[in-house]
N, C-alpha and C positions, 0 to 999 in steps of 0.2 A: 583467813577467810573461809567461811564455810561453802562447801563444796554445792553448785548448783544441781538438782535434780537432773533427770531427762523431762523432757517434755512432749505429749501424744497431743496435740490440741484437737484432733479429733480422730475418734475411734468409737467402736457401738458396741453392743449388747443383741446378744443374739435376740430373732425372730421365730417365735415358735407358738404358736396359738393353743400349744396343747399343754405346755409346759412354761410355767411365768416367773417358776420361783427358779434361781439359780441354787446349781444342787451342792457347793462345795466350794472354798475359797479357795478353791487354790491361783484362781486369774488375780486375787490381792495380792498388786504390786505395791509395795512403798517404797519405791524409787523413781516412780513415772507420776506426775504431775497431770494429770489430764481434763480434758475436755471431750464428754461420754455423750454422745449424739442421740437422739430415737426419734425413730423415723412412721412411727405407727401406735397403734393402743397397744398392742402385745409387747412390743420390746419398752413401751412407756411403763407398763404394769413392772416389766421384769427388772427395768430399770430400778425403780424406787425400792425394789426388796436391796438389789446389789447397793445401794449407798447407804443403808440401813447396816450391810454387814462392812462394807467401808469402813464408815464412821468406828468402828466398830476397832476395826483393825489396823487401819494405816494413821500413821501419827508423823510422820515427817515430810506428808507432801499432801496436795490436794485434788479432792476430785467434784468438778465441776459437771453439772445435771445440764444436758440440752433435750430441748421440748421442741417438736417439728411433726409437720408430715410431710414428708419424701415424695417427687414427682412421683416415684416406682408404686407409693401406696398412695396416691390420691384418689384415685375410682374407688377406694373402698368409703370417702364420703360424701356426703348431700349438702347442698346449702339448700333444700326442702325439707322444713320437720317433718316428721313419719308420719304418717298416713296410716294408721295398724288396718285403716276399714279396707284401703284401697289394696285390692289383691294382685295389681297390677304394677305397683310402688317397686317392689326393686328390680323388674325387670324396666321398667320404665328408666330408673335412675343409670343404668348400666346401659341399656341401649344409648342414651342421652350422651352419656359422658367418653364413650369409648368408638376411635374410632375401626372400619370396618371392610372389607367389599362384601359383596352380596356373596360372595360363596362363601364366607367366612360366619354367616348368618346361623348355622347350624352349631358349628362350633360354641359361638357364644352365647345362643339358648342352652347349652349343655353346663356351658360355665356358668351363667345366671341358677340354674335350675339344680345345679350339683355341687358347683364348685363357691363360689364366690357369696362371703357371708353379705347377709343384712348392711344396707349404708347405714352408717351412722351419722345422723346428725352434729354438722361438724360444730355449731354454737353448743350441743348440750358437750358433746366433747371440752367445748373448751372452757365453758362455764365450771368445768369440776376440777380445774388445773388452779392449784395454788401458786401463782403465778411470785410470789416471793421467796420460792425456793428453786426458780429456773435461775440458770447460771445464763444459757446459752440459746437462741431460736434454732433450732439444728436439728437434723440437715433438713434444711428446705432448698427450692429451686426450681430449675425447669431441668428437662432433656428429652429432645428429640429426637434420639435414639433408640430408646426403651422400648423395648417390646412384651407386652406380656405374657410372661411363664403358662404352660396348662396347670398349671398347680394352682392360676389364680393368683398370687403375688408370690413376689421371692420370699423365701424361707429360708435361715439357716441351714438346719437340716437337710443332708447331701441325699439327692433321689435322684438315680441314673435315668429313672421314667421320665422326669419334666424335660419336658423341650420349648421352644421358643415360638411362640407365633406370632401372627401377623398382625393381631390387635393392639392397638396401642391407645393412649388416654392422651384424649383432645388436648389439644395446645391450651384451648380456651378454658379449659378446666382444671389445667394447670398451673395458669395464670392466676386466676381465682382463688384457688387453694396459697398461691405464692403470695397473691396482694395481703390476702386475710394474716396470714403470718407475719407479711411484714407490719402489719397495721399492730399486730400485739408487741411487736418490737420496740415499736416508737411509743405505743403508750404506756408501756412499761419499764421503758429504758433499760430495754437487754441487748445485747449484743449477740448478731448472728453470725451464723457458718451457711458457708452458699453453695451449692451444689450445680455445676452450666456444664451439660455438654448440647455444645454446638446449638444455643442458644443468646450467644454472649452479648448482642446488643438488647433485645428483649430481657436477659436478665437486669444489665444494666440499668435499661431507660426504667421503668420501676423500681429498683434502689434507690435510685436519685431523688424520682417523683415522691416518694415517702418517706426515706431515712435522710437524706440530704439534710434538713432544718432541724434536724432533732442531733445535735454535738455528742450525747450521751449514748449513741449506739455507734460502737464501731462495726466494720464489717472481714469477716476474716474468708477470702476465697480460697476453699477447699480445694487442692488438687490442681491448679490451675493449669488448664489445657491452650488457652487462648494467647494471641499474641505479645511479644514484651511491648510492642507501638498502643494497642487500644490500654494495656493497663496502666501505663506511663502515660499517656494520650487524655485516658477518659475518666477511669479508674483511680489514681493516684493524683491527679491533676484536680480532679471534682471534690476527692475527700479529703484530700492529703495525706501523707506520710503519718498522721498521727490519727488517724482513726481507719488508714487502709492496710489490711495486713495479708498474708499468703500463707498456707499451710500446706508444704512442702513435702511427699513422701518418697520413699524412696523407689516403690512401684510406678508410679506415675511420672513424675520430676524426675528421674533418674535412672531410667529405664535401660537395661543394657548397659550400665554404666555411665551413657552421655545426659547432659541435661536437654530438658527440653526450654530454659530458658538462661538468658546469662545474667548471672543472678550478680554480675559486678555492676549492672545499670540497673538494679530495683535496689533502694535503700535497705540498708541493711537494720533498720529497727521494724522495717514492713516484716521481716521472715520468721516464719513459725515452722515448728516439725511435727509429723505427724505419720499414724499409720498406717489410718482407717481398717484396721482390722476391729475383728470381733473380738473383744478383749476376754470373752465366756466361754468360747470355741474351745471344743479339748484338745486341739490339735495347735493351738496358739499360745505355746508355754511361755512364760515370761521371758525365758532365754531369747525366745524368738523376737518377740518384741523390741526389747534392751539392744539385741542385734542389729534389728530393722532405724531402729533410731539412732543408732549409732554410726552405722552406714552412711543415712544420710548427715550427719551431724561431718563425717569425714569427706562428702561431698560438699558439702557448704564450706568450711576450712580451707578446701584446695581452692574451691571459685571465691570465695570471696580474699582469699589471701591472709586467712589471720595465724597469728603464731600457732596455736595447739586447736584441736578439739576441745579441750578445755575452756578457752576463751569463745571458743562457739556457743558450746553445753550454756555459758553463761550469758552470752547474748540472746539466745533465744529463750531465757527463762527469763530476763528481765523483760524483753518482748512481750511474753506473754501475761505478766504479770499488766505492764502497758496496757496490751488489748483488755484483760479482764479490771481493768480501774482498781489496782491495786496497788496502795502503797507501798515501798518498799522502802 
């Protein structure tokens, strides 16, 4: 029996507006099966060069392309086509969509006026996506948590200067951004990666409304934060075991060592692994990876009770092959 991969079912590509092209291969793993997330136009650009040098180089496993925008980057689009006359257009669109208090007012005419590029219109955005070469909707989502960076969105690239402010991007606009993605889900019959913090019934009630009646989108919840009662309950109950999955990391799920859910009451065809690292970062060598996956691969084993790692390694690459409609 030939030996099963490791599997990342989601992990990204760095974010860098200044630099699109990856400069080296050395992140080509061919021993990690993946599912490659992007979360914006800059890491979507820099995306498409890495599976160009993929294709390229790895031969005994696969890597699967996700298309999304990210609760973290959705003020960076409009559902208003641009306006080039109106001189007031991206401060309008920024004010609109971001919310604020009054003394925070100055701050974000400085990020409008210095920081924060041009909206992009999100239909021309997605009218230029060859939509037969996405694997995955990813990562999309909500979170209510986020706050936005003074750098203007999160970036790869480490600056001790960026700090955290107090502005954050409307619930309401990131609902919109969410619906819209999942609308390309179901009419293309792809399968997403979800992204919820502390948003989990509003992520919900909207998966249901839209992917529910489409069989051919499964749905894989990133990182799962939320309780084992609502995913068993709402989650698992509403999609089922065969098109509801979990992708599992070892940062998150198994923090400190303990889990954060007991993975002997979620089916075990539901669980995926995963690292959500930046798989391009120079500081995230394949060692580390392999590591991180394996980690959790040795957490799953002990909670779920199976003989080796090895029979894990293999359960979750059949899994994932499941979630990706793959023969095997």
């Amino acid at each position: 029996m030939i030996e099963a991969p490791l599997v990342d079912a989601h992990c990204h590509i760095i974010t860098d507006p200044y630099n699109k092209i990856p400069t080296n291969n050395d992140f080509i793993n061919d021993n990690i099966t993946r599912g490659i997330m992007s979360n914006n136009c800059y890491d979507w650009e820099r995306l498409q060069k890495y599976l160009i040098q993929a294709n390229i180089n790895i031969t005994k496993t696969k890597q699967f392309a996700g298309f999304g925008i990210h609760p973290w980057y959705s003020h960076l689009f409009t559902f208003k086509p641009i306006d080039s006359s109106d001189t007031h257009f991206k401060f309008n669109h920024y004010k609109e969509v971001i919310t604020f208090k009054d003394s925070d007012l100055p701050l974000l005419k400085n990020l409008i006026d210095s920081i924060f590029p041009d909206p992009i219109y999100i239909e021309d955005y997605i009218n230029n996506i060859d939509f037969s070469k996405i694997d995955i909707i990813g990562e999309i989502g909500l979170d209510k948590s986020f706050t936005i960076p003074s750098n203007g969105f999160y970036q790869t690239s480490r600056d001790d200067n960026v700090t955290r402010t107090r502005l954050r991007v409307s619930m309401n606009h990131q609902l919109k951004i969410f619906e819209r993605m999942l609308q390309l889900a179901t009419t293309h019959n792809i399968n997403v990666s979800l992204h919820d913090v502390n948003c989990h019934l509003k992520l919900f009630d909207l998966s249901k409304s839209i992917l529910l009646d489409n069989s051919n989108v499964n749905i894989c919840l990133h990182s799962y934060t939320g309780s084992i009662e609502f995913l068993l309950t709402q989650w698992i109950k509403t999609f089922t075991s065969n098109r509801l999955y979990l992708s599992v990391s070892e940062y998150i799920n198994f923090k400190n060592g303990s889990s954060n859910l007991n993975f002997k009451q979620i089916p075990s065809r539901c669980i995926l692994t995963e690292t959500d690292y930046v798989i391009d970062y120079p500081e995230n060598k394949n060692e580390l990876m392999n590591q991180s996956l394996n980690n959790t691969l040795t957490h799953l084993t002990n909670q779920l009770g199976l003989n080796s790692i090895n029979d894990t390694t293999q359960l979750i690459y059949n899994n994932f092959n499941n979630f990706m409609h793959i023969n095997q």
